[in-house]
N, C-alpha and C positions, 0 to 999 in steps of 0.2 A: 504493500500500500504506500500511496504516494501522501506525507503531510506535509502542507502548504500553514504557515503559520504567518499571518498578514500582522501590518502596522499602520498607523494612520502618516498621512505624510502632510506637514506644514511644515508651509515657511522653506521648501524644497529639503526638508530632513525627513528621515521616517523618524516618527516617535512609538514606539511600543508600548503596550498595554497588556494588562492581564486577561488573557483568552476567554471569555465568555461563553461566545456563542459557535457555533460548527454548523458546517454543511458537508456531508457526501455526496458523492456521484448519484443519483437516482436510480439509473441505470444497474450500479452494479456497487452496493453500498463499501466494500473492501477494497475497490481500486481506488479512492482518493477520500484526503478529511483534508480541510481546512479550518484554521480556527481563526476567530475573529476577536478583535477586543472592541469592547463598546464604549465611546467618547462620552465622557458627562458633562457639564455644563464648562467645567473647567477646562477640561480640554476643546471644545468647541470655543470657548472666549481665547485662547489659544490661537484658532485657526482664525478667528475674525479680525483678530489684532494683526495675524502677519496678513489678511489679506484687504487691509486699510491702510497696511504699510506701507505693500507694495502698490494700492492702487494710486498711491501720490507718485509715485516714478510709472507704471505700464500707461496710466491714460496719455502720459506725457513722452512717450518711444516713437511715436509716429505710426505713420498705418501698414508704411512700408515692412517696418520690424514687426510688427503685430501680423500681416499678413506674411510673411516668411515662414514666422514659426507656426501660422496655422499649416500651410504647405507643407513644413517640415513633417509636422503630426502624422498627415495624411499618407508621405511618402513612408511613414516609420511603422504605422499601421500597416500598407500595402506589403512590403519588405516583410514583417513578422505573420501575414496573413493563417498560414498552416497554423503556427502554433496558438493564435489566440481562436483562431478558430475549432481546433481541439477541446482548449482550456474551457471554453464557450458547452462545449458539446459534453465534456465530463462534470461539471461542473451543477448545471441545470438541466440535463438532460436534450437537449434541441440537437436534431437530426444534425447530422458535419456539414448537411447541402446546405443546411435554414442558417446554420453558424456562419459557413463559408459568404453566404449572402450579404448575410448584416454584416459581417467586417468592412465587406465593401462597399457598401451602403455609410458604415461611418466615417471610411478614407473619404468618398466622396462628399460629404456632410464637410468634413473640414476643408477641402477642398474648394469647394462653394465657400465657404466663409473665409477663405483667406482672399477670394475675389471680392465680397462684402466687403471686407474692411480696405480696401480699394474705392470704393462707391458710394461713398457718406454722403451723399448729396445735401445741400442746402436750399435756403431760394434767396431771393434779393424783388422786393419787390419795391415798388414807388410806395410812400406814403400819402393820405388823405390831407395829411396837412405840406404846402408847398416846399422844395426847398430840403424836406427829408426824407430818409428811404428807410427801407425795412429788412431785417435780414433773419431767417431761422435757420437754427444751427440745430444738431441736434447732438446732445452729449448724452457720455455713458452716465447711467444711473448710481453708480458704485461699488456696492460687494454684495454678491445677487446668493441668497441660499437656495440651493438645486437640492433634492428628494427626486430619486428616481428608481425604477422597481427591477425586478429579474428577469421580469420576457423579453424583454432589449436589452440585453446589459451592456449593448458596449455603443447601440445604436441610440438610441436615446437620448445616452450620457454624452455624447457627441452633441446631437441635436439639441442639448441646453450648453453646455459648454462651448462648444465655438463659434455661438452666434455670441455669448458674453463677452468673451477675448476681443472677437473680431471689431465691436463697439469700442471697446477701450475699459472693461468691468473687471473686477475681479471675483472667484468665484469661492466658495465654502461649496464644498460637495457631499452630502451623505450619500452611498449607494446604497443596494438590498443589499440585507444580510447572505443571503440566497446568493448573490454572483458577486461578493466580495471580490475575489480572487480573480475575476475578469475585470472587475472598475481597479483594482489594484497593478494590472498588466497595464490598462492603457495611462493612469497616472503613471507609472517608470516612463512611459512614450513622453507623454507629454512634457514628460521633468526632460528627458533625454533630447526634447527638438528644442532647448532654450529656451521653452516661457518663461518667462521672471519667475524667478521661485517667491513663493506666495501670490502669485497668482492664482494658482488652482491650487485649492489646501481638499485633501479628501480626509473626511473624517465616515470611521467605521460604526456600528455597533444595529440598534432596533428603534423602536417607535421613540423612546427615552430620548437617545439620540437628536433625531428629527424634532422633537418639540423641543430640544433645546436651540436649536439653528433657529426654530420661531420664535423664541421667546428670548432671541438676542438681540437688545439695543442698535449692535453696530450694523444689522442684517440693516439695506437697504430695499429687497424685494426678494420675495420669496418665487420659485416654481418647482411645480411640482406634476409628478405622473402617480397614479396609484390607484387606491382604493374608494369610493363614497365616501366612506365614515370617516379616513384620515383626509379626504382633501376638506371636508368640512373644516376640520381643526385647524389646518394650514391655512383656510380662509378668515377664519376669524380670528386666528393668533395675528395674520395680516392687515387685519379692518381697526383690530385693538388698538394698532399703532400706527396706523392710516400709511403704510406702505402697498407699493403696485404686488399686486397677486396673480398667478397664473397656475389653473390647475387643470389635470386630463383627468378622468375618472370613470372610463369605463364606457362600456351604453350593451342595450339589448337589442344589437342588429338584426334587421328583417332584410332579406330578401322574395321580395315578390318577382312569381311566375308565371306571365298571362298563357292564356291557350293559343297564342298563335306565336312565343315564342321555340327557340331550336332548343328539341326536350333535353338531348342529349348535351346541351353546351349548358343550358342551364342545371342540369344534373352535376356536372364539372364546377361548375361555380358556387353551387353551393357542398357540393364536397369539399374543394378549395376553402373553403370560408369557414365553414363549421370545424372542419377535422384537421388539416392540416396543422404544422406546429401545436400538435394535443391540443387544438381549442385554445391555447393561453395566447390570445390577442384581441385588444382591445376594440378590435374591428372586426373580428371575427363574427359569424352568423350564426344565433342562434336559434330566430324564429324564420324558419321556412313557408312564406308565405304564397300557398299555388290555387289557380285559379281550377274550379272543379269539376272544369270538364277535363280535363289533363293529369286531373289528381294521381288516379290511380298509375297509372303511365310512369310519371316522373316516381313516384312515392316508390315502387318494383325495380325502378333502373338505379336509384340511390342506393336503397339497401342493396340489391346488387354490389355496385360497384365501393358502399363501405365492406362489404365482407370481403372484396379484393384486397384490402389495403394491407400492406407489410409492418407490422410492429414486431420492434426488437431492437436490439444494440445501434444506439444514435451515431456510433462510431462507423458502421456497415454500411457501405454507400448503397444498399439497395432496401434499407429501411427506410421508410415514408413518415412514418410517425414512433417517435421515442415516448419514456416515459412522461409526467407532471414533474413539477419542480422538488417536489421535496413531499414528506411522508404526511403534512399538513395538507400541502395542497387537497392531494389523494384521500385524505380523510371530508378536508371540507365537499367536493365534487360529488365522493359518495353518499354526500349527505344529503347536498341539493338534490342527485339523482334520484335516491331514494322516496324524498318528498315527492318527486313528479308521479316515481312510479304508485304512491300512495291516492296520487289524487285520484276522483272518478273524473271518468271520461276518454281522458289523453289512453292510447294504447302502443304499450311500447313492441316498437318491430325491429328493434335490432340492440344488441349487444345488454348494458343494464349491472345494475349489481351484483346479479346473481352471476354474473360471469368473472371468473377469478382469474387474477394478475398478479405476476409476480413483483417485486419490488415497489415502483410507485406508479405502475403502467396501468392505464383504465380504458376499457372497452369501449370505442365510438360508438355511440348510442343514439339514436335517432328514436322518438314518440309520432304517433298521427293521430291526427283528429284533436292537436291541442283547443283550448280555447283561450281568451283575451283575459281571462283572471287566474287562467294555470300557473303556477311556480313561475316557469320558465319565461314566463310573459313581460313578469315582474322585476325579477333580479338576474343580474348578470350571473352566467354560468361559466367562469375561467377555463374550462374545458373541453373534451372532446361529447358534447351533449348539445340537441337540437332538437327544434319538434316542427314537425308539419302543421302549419293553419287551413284549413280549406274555406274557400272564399267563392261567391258564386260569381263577381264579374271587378273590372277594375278598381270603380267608385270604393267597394268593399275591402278590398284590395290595400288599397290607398289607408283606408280610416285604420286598417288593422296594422300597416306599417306605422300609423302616426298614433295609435294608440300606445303610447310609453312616453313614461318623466325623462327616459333619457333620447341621444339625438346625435349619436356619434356619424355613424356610415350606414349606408343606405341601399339598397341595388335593387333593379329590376331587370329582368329578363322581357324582353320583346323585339319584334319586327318591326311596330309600329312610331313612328316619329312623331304623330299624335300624344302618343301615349308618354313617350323618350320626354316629348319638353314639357306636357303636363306636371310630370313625376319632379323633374328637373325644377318647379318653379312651387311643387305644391308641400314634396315630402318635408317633413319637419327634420332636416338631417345638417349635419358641417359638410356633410362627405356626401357624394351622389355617386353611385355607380350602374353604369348601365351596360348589361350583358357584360359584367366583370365582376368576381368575387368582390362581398364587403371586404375581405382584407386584402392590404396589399398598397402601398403608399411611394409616390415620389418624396424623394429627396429636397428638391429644388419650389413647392409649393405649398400652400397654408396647409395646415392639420391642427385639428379641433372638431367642437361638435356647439349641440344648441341642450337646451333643459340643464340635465342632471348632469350629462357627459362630461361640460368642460365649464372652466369661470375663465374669465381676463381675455387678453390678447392673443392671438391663433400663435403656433411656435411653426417654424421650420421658414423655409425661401426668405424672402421679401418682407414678409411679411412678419419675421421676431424682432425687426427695428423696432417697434412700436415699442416692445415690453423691456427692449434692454437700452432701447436710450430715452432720453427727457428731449423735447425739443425745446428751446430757447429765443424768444425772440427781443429780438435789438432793435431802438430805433434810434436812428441817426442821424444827424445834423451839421452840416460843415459850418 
């Protein structure tokens, strides 16, 4: 067995701590343990102070240097690609193909961001009064606390981290407990492409942890990926002290399936969505919503095609789906599954609890004939679990995708362009997909949602200037 024994790193030092917490392989609990130590307030006022330190020299490096070392990041990510993508795969369990993906998904994330901090645009406008003009600038916000979870872990952490830099911020970083040891790989990166040390401080440990990053004076703004319950907390440890907030939190993706779309592609897409990567994405689908003249059709080709699916060793290039993250995860899923399978009505057609898995591996499992106040209607399912809605024509269709508090990603399968820009203007969603799995996301464009899914400013492209810098307006007079 391989043991990995992590340290928090500020101020560009690792600092050590007494081991608390652990993670194994999922997979295969005797090939790896990592231990983790948990940052108390102390050691977070720690990371806050070197990363206030340093934001009085990195805002003031230029963009040029800022955008170097983002390059540098990405080229250092690409370069180590195998092995974080292994660490990735043993670690949390995610297939080598779903690992190998996001590594490259976050080279490219810093990559785009070392282009950002190149393109800070301003404006200059005439003023209303003669003789003066106007100028908005837009500055970094200051020392941003990041919260980010273990189905990304290295995609993500990018995705808050190098649009920070790129502004001119500095960063406090908590990762999961869960892929320590993957947020631990790409801080060595980052410390290794020349960021100003304390620029990016990771601090380790659980939930203690993270409410102390919020309930730090020096935190300037908080963001976060995660749970309901805890972005709640992050929102109003945020509102307490009237700092900007930004949180993702999940949603209860619907894909709707009219009858005159292709059964077979939409079969694929919501395979893709529900079961790929065990279910553990935030965009993932888990209410399969099909029009009911096609019911039966698509409902026979799914199960179908989930009992094709290869589970096993995430390390095996011809596994499709690996185990859950950890023995909680696997506890809580069989929990919610269980409830579904209790409820009346829904009837399950494929896999279920009563099918046994070894280590943290759970059965894709598919119900039909849910309805709009089943379980699975209601609360996100982190899993490889979905259920059929049947709906008799689109209108219906529509009300039962927008029936939910949350409002992440969205899809519909059709032929119809009618329907493509109806959906496109009507669903309560951030995300729209049409004839494409709910998951599944660019790099380079907003990600967010509407209701319950997300609070604040969209993160990713263009569009995370908003949240990591202030704009500033001058007016001026010769």
């Amino acid at each position: 067995m391989q043991i990995i024994h992590l340290s928090h790193h500020i101020g560009g030092t690792d600092v050590s701590g007494t081991a608390v917490l652990q993670q194994q392989n999922p997979a295969k609990a005797d090939d790896l343990q990592i231990t983790i130590p948990a940052a108390d307030a102390n050691v977070v006022e720690q990371a806050v102070t070197a990363a206030k330190a340093a934001f009085a020299v990195f805002r003031d490096q230029g963009i040029e240097k800022r955008a170097d070392a983002l390059a540098k990041v990405q080229q250092l990510i690409v370069q180590h690609s195998d092995e974080l993508s292994q660490l990735i795969t043993r670690e949390t369990g995610k297939t080598f193909a779903d690992s190998k993906g996001e590594v490259g998904r976050a080279a490219r994330i810093f990559g785009f961001f070392a282009g950002e901090a190149l393109r800070i645009v301003g404006e200059r406008l005439e003023s209303t009064r003669n003789g003066a003009m106007v100028e908005v600038e837009y500055a970094p916000v200051g020392v941003i606390g990041q919260i980010t979870p273990w189905n990304f872990p290295i995609a993500i952490p990018a995705w808050k981290i190098a649009p920070a830099l790129a502004f001119g911020n500095t960063v406090v970083w908590k990762p999961s407990e869960i892929s320590s040891a993957t947020a631990a790989r790409l801080m060595a990166l980052i410390h290794e492409a020349g960021v100003l040390p304390g620029a990016v401080n990771m601090v380790l440990g659980g939930g203690e942890t993270g409410a102390a990053i919020c309930a730090n004076a020096g935190i300037d703004a908080l963001s976060f990926t995660g749970s309901q319950a805890t972005g709640k907390k992050v929102r109003l440890a945020a509102m307490e002290r009237a700092i900007p907030v930004q949180t993702e939190m999940g949603g209860v993706n619907a894909l709707l399936v009219l009858a005159d779309a292709d059964v077979d592609a939409a079969v694929e897409n919501a395979l893709n969505g529900a079961f790929f990567a065990a279910g553990e994405r935030c965009t993932a689908t888990s209410r399969i919503v099909v029009e009911q003249a096609i019911a039966d059709e698509f409902v026979s080709k799914l199960v179908a095609r989930i009992k094709q699916l290869k589970l096993g060793d995430p390390l095996d290039a011809a596994t499709q789906i690996g185990p859950l993250a950890s023995p909680n995860q696997k506890a809580l899923i069989s929990g919610q599954t269980a409830k579904m399978e209790q409820y009346p009505g829904a009837q399950l057609v494929c896999g279920g609890t009563a099918v046994e898995m070894p280590a943290c591996f759970f059965a894709p499992t598919l119900f039909d004939h849910a309805k709009a106040d089943d379980p699975i209607a209601l609360e996100e399912i982190f899993g490889p679990v979905a259920a059929v809605f049947r709906v008799k024509d689109y209108a219906e269709g529509l009300a039962m995708v927008n029936n939910s508090r949350f409002g992440l990603s969205a899809g519909l399968c059709t032929n119809s362009l009618k329907y493509a820009e109806h959906f496109k203007r009507y669903a309560k969603s951030g995300m729209i997909m049409i004839n494409l799995p709910t998951a599944g996301i660019d790099y380079h464009v907003p990600f967010g949602g509407v209701g319950a899914s997300s609070y604040g400013a969209r993160e990713q492209g263009r569009a995370a200037k908003a949240f990591y810098t202030v704009a500033k307006t001058t007016y001026l007079k010769a």
